[in-house]
C-alpha positions, 0 to 999 in steps of 0.5 A: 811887405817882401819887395823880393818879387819886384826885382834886384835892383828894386829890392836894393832900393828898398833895403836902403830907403828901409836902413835910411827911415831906422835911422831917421826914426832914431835920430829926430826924436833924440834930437829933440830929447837932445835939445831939451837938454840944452834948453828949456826954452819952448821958443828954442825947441821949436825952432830946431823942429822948424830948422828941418821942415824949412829947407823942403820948402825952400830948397825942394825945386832946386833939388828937382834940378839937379835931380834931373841934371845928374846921374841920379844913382850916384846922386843918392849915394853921395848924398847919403854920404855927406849925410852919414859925415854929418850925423857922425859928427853931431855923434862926436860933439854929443859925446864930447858933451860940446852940443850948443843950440846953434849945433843942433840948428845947422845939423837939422837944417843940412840934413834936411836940405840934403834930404829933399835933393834925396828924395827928388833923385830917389823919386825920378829913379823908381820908374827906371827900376821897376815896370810901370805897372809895377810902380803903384806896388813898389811905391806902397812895399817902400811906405811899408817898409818904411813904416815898419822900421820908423814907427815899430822900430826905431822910434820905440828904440830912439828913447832907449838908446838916448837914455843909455848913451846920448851919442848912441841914436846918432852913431846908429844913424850915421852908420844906416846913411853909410849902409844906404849909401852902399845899398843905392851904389850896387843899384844897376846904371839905368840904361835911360840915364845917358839919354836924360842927361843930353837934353840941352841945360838951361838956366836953373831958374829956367828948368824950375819954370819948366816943370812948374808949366809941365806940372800945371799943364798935365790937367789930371796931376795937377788937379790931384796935386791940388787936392793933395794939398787941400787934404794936407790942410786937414791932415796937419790940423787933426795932427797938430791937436791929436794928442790933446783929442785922444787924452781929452775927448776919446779918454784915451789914458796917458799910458795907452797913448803909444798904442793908441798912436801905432793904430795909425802905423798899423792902417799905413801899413796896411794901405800901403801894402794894398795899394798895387792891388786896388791900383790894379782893380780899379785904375789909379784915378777911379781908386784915389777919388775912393780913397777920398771918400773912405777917408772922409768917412773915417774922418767923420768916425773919428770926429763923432767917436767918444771912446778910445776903440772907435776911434783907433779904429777910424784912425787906421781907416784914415791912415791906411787911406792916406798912405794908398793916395800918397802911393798912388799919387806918386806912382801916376806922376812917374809913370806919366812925366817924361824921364828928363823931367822927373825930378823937377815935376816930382818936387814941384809935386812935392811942395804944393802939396806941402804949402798947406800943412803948416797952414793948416797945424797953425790953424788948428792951434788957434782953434783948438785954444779958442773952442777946443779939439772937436772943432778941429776935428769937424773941420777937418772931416768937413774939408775932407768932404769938399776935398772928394766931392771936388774929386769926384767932379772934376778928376779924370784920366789924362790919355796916356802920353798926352798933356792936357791943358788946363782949363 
């Protein structure tokens, strides 16, 4: 998991990327412990987790814009700055006992609109770090980092935490957004950013446009864009019933379910930390249509499993597949989109491929109430095994620096 091998500036990036995900890992399950303190009204609950899932959808290719407008490095600094005031005052109204459910509406939603222009600036500056070689490996060491801190780290911590002092997951997360902040400010100027920020602006409605037509015109990512999604449909589906299968189906016992779960982030990190070598041995395209298919047949084990230890196991198959695609996915955008693109092409990426998930979890709840979880998690293999036969006939390799276009 050491990104020391990659670079300075990488490990920097790194370090904050893995600071930001400990803090994210404390508060989101402390802010729904915080909500159910306010209310218990499932209607209200629901709506905070709403609040952050929103803005990525609404807000994602404006914040590709301004990715690809501003210095990306300062962008990500400041960003995590504003982050850090805000959780830090949600930290102060906790402790002052003043929490109301419109409090906990606006903080989810503005930390989650700050975060897709995050994520949009941190994607586009990767490539400007690290060898284009490198990508598919940097991108599985920050999964992987990033797995360890949220899933072993501060989600076991989060409960503690908000147990001994409600304030205290917040205050914790306000001071890793100020260390991430710091982390990305010592990062290196990139020398190409002078040349990214020239081009000539258009509208924003303009720049958006442009790197949807980029996006739809480059045949091989888009084509894995829309596979991401049509995966994603079963991804949200088997998620949104998980805990119901592994309890009613696998028997897994209620008091094993936290082990049972950290199978997956056990899988993820291996996947992501193999990532750079399968990118290496068989090429990104030939290895995201293998991962398909190893993730279908996991899928399949899982559906077909009856007890808890098979079914872990095809769950850590699954996961660590999933983390592979969704590193290597990344790495072939950056390493194909022109840099003055990057952010706009990279959101646009981002949110197709995220148009299906709660497509698909609301799906899986209708399902599962009318015929119950197994369905579920048939349909799922099912749509995994449409998913890669359709990669395996159409996903080719666009010619390095050349844009196809599509049929």
């Amino acid at each position: 998991m050491t990104p020391s091998a990659l670079g300075r500036d990488f490990r920097l990036l790194w370090s904050a990327a893995v600071s930001s995900r400990f803090g994210d890992a404390l508060r989101t399950p402390a802010l729904a412990l915080l909500a159910a303190t306010v209310t218990r009204d499932p209607r209200v609950i629901a709506a905070v987790t709403v609040a952050g899932q929103l803005p990525p959808l609404l807000f994602g290719l404006l914040g590709g814009v301004y990715a690809d407008r501003w210095d990306r490095r300062r962008t990500m600094a400041v960003v995590d700055g504003v982050r850090a005031a805000v959780v830090a005052a949600l930290a102060v109204v906790v402790a002052l006992n003043r929490v109301s459910v419109v409090v906990l509406l606006v903080a989810a939603f503005l930390l989650a609109a700050l975060g897709t222009l995050f994520d949009s600036a941190s994607f586009a500056l990767l490539p400007a770090l690290v060898p284009p070689d490198a990508l598919p490996r940097a991108n599985g060491r920050l999964q992987a980092g990033s797995a360890v801190a949220g899933g072993f780290l501060g989600a076991p911590a989060a409960g503690v935490l908000f147990a001994a002092a409600p304030a205290l997951p917040f205050a914790l997360d306000a001071l890793t957004f100020a260390a991430a902040a710091l982390l990305v400010l010592a990062l290196s100027p990139p020398p190409t950013v002078g040349a990214g920020r020239a081009r000539r602006r258009g509208s924003v409605r303009g720049e958006i446009v442009e790197g949807l037509r980029w996006l739809r015109a480059h045949r091989t990512l888009w084509r894995v864009t829309v596979l991401t999604a049509a995966s994603n449909l079963a991804i949200s589906g088997i998620m949104a019933v998980l805990v119901l299968y592994a309890l009613d189906v696998l028997r897994v016992p209620p008091a094993g379910y936290g082990l049972f779960a950290a199978a997956a982030i056990v899988g993820g990190v291996v996947g992501a930390l193999g990532a750079g070598r399968l990118a290496a041995w068989l090429g990104t395209v030939p290895a995201l249509r293998a991962v398909l298919a190893v993730e279908t047949v996991a899928l399949t084990g899982f559906a077909l499993a009856r007890h808890p230890v098979p079914g872990g196991i095809a769950l850590a198959v699954f996961a660590a597949g999933t983390v592979v695609w969704n590193s290597l996915w990344a790495s072939y955008g950056q390493r194909h989109v022109p840099s003055d693109l990057l952010g706009r092409v990279g959101s646009a990426q981002r949110m197709v491929g995220l148009l299906t998930a709660p497509l698909g979890a609301a799906l899986a709840g209708l399902a599962a109430a009318a015929y119950g979880t197994v369905p579920v998690a048939v349909a799922a293999a099912g749509t995994f095994a449409l998913v890669t036969l359709a990669a395996w006939r159409t996903l080719r390799p666009a010619s390095p620096g050349v844009l196809s276009r599509a049929a």
